[in-house]
N, C-alpha and C positions, 0 to 999 in steps of 0.2 A: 661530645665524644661518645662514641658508642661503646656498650657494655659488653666485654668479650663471655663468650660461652665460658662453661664449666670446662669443654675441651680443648678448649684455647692453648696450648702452652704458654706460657708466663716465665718469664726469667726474673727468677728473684734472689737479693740480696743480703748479706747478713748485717746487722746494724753499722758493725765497725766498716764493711763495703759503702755502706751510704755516707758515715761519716767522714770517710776519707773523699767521695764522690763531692761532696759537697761543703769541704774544706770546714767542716764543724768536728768537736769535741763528741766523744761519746756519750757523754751526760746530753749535751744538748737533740740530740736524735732521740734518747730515754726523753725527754721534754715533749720533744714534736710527737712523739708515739703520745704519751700520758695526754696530749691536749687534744688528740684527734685528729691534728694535721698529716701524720702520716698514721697509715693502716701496717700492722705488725701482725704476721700469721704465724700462727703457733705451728712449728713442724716437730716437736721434741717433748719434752718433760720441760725442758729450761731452753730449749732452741728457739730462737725465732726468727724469721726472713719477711723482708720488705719487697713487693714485686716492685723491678725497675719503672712498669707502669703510672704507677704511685706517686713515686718520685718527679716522674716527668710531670705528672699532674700537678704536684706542689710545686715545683720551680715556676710552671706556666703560671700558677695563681698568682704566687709572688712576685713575678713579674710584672701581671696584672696588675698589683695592687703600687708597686713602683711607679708606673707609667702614669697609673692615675693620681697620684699625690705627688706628681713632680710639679715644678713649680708653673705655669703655665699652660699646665692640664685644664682643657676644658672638662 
């Protein structure tokens, strides 16, 4: 996947948006930010937003990693 410029526009989201996007609790989105699996941009003193890009990328990882540990995975 290519790396979008600085002037890319980027739609991004607020935690609770992704939480709800991805049928997870909000503690658990604080988890995936704290581990590194998603990337969280500071736009405030206490704001933060998620680009939807991000997200897309984690779902596809996960998916990844699904497919390959299913049972019959070569």
């Amino acid at each position: 996947m290519a790396a979008k410029s600085p002037s890319t526009p980027t739609t991004l989201s607020t935690k609770r948006e992704v939480a709800q996007r991805l049928h997870l609790a909000l503690g658990s989105v604080n988890t995936l930010i704290a581990e590194g699996e998603l990337t969280a941009i500071r736009v405030g003193r206490r704001s933060v937003r998620i680009s939807d890009a991000d997200v897309d990328a984690f779902l596809q990882r996960r998916i990844a990693q699904a497919v390959a540990s299913a049972p019959g995975a070569a």
